[in-house]
N, CA, C and O atoms as a printed pandas DataFrame, in Angstrom:
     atom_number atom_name residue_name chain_id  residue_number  x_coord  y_coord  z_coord
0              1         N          UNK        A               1   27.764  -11.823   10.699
1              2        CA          UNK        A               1   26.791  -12.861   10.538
2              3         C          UNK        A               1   25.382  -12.357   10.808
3              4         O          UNK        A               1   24.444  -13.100   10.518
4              5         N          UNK        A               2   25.180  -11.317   11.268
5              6        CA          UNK        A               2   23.970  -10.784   12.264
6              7         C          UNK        A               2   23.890   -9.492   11.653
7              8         O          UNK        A               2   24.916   -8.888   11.341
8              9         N          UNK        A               3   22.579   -8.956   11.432
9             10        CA          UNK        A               3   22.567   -7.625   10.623
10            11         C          UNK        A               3   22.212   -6.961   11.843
11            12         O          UNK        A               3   21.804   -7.551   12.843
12            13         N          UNK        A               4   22.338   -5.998   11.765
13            14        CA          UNK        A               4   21.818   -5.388   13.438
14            15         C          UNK        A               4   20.473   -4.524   12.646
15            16         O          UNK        A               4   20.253   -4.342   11.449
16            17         N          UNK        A               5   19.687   -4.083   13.912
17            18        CA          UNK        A               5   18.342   -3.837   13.083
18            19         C          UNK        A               5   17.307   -4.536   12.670
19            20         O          UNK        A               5   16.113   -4.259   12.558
20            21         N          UNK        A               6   17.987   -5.569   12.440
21            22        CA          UNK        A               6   17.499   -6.699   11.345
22            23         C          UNK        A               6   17.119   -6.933   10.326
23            24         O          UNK        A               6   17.571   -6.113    9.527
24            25         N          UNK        A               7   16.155   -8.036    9.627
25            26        CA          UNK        A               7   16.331   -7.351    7.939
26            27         C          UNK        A               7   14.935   -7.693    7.939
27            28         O          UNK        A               7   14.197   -8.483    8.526
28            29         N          UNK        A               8   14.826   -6.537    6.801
29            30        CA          UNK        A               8   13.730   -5.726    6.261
30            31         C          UNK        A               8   13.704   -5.979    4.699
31            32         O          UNK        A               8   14.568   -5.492    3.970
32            33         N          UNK        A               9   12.476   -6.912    4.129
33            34        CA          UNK        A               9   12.433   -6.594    2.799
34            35         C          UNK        A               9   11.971   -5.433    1.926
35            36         O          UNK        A               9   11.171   -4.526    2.156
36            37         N          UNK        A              10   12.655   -5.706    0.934
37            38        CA          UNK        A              10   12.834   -4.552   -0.519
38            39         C          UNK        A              10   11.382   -3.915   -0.232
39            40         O          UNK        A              10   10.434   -4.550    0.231
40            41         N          UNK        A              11   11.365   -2.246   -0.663
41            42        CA          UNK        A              11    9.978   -2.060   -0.882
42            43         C          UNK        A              11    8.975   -2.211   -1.634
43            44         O          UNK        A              11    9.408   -1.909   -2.746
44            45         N          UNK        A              12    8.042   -2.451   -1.725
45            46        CA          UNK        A              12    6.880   -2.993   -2.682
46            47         C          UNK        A              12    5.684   -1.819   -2.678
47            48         O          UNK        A              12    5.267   -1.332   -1.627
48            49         N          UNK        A              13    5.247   -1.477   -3.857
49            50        CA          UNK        A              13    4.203   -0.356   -4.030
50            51         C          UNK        A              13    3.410   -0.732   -3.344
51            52         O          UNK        A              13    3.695   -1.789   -2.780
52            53         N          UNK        A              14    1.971   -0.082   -3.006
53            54        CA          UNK        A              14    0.405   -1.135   -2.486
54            55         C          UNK        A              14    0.313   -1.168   -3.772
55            56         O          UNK        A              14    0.748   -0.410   -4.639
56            57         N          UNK        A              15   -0.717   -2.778   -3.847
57            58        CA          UNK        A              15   -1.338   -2.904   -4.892
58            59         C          UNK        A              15   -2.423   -1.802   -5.457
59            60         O          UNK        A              15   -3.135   -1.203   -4.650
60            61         N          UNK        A              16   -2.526   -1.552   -6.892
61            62        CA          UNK        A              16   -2.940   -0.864   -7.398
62            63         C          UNK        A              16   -5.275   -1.379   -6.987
63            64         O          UNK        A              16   -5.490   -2.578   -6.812
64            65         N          UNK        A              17   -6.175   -0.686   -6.934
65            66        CA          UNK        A              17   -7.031   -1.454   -6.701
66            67         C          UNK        A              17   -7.627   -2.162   -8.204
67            68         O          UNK        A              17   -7.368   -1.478   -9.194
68            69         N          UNK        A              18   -8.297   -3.291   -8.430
69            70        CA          UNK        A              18   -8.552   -3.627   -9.425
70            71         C          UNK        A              18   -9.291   -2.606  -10.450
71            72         O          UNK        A              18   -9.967   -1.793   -9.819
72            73         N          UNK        A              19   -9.351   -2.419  -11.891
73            74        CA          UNK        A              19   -9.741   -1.993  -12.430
74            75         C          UNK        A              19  -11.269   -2.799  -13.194
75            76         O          UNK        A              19  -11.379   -4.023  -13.259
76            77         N          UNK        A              20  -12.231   -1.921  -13.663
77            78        CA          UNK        A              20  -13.240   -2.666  -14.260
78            79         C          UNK        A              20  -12.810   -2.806  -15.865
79            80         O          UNK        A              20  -12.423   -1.881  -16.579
80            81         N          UNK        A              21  -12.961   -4.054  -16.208
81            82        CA          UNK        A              21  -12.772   -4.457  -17.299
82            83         C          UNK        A              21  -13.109   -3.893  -18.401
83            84         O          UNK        A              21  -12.386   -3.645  -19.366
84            85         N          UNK        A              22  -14.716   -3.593  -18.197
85            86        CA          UNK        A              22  -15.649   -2.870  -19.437
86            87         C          UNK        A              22  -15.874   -1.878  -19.081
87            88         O          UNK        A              22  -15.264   -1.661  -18.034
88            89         N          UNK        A              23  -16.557   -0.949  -19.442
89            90        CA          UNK        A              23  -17.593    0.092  -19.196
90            91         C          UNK        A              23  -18.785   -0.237  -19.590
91            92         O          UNK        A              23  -19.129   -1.111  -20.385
92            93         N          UNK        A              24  -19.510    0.648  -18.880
93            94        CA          UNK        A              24  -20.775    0.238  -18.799
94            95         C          UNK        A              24  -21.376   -0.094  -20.651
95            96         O          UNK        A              24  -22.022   -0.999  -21.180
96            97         N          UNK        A              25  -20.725    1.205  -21.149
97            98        CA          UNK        A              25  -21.260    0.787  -22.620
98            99         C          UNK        A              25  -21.045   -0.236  -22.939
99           100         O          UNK        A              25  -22.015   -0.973  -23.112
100          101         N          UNK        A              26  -19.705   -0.761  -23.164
101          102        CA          UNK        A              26  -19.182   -1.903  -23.401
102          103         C          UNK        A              26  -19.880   -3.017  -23.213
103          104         O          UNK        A              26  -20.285   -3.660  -24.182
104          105         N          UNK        A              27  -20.134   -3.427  -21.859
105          106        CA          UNK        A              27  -20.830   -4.183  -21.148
106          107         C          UNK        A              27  -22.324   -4.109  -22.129
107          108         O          UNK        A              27  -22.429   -5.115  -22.831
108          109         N          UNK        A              28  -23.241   -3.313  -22.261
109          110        CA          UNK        A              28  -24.538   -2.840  -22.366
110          111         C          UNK        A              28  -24.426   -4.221  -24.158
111          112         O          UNK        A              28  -25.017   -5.265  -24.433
112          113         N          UNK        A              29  -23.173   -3.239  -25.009
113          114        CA          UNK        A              29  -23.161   -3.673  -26.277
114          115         C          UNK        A              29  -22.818   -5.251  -26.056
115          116         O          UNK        A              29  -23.616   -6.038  -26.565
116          117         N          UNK        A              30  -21.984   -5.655  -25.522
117          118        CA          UNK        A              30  -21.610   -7.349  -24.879
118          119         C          UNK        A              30  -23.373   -8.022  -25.053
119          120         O          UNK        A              30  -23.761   -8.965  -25.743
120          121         N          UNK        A              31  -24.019   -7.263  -24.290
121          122        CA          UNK        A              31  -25.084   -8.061  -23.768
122          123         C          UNK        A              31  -25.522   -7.906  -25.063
123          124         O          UNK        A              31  -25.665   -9.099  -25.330
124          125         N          UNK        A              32  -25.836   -7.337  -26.045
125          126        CA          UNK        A              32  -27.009   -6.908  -27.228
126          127         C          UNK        A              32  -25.962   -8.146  -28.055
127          128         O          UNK        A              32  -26.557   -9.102  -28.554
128          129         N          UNK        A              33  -25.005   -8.111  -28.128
129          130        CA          UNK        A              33  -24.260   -9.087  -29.405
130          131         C          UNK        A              33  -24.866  -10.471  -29.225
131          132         O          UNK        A              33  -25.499  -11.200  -29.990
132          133         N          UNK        A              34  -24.324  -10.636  -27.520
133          134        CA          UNK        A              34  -24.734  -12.099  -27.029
134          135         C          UNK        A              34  -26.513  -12.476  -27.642
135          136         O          UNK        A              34  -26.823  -13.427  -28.359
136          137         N          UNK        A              35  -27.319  -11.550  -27.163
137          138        CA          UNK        A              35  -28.679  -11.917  -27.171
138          139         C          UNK        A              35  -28.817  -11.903  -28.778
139          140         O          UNK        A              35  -29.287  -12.862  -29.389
140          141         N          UNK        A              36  -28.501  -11.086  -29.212
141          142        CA          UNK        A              36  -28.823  -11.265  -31.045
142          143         C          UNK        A              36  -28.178  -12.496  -31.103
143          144         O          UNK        A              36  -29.003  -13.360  -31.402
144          145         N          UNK        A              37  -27.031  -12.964  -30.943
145          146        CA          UNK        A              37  -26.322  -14.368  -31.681
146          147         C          UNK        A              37  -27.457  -15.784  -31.260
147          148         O          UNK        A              37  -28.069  -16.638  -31.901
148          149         N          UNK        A              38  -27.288  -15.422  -29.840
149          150        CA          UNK        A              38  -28.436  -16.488  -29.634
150          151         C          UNK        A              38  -30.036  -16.837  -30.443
151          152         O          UNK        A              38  -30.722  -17.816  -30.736
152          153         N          UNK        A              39  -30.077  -15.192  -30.570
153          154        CA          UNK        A              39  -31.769  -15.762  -31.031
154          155         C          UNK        A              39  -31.701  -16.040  -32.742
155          156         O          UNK        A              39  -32.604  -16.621  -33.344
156          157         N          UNK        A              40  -30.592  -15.568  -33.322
157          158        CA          UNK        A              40  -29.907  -16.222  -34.620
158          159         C          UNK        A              40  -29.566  -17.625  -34.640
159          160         O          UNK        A              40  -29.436  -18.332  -35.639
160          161         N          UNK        A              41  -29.407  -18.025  -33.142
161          162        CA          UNK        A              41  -28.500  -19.633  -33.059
162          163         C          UNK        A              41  -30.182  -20.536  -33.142
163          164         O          UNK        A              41  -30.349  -21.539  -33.837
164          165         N          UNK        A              42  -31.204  -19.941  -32.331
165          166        CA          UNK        A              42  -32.226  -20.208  -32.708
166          167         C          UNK        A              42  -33.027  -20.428  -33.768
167          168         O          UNK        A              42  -33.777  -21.402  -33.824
168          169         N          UNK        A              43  -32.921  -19.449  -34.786
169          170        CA          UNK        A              43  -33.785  -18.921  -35.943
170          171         C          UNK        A              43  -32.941  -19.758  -37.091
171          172         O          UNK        A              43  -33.368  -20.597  -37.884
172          173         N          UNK        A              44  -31.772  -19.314  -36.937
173          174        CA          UNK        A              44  -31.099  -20.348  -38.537
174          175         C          UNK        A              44  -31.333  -21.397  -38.549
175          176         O          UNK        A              44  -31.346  -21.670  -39.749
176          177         N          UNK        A              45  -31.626  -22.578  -37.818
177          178        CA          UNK        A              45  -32.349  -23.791  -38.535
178          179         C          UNK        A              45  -33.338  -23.896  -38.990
179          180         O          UNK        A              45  -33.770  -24.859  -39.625
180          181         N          UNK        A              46  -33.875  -22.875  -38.723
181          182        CA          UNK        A              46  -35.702  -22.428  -39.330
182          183         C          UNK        A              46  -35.677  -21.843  -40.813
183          184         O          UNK        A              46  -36.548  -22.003  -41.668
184          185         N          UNK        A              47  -34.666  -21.237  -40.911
185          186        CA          UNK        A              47  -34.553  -20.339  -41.703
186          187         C          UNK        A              47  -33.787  -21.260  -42.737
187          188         O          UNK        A              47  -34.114  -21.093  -43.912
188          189         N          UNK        A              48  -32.605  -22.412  -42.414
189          190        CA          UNK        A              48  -32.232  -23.345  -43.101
190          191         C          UNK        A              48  -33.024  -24.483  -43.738
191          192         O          UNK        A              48  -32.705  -25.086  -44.762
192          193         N          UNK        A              49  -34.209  -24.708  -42.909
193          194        CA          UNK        A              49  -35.346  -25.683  -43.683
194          195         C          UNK        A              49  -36.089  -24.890  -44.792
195          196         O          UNK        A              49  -36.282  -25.374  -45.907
196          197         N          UNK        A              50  -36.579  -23.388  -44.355
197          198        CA          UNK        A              50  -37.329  -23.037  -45.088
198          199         C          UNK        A              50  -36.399  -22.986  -46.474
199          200         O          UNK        A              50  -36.943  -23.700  -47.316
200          201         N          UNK        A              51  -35.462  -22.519  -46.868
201          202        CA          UNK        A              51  -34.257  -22.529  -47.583
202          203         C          UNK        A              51  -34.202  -23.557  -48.603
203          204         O          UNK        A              51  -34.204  -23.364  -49.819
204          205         N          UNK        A              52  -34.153  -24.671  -47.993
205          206        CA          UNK        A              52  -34.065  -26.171  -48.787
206          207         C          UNK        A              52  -35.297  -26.472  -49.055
207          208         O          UNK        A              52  -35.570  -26.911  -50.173
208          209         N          UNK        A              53  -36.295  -26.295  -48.076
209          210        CA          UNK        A              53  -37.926  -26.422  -48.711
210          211         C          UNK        A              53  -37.822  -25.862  -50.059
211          212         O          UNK        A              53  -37.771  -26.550  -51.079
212          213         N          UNK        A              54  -37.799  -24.785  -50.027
213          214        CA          UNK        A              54  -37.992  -24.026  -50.685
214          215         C          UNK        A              54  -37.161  -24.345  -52.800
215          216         O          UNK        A              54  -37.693  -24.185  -53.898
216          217         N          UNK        A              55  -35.569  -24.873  -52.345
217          218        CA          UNK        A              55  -34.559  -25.474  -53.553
218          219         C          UNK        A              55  -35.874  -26.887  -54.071
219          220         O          UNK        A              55  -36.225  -27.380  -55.143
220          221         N          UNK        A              56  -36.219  -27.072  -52.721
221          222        CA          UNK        A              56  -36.570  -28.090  -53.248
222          223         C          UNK        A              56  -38.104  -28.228  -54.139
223          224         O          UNK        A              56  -38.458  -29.060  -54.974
224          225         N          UNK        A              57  -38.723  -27.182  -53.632
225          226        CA          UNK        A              57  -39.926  -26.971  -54.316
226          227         C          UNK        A              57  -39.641  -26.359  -55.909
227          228         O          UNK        A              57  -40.491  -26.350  -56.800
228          229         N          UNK        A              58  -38.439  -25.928  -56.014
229          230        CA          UNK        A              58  -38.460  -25.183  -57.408
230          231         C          UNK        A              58  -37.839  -26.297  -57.744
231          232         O          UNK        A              58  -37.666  -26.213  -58.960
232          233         N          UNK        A              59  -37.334  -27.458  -57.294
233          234        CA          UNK        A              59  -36.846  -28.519  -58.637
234          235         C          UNK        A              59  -37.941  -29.593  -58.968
235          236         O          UNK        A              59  -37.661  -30.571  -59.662
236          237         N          UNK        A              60  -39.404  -29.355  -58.370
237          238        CA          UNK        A              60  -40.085  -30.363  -58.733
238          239         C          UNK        A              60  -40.840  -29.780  -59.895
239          240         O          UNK        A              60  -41.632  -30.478  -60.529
């Protein structure tokens, strides 16, 4: 009924330490995509009026 010694669980590795996700390049290019999309998320409605201004000036 009684283990003598007593009991001891299974062994378990140490955890490995976390790894970084990106590299720095990675990271660097992340940031350049983000900032271009944004200032595109900006600019295309500008760029969408001038557009239709524009359809619309050649049908008058």
């Amino acid at each position: 009924m009684f283990v003598e010694g007593g009991w001891r669980p299974s062994w378990e590795p140490p955890p490995r330490p976390p790894q970084p996700r990106l590299t720095g390049r990675q990271e660097r290019t992340l940031v350049w995509i983000i900032l271009v999309n944004v200032l595109l998320w900006f600019m295309a409605p500008i760029g969408g009026a001038t557009l239709i201004h524009a359809v619309l000036a050649l049908m008058r």
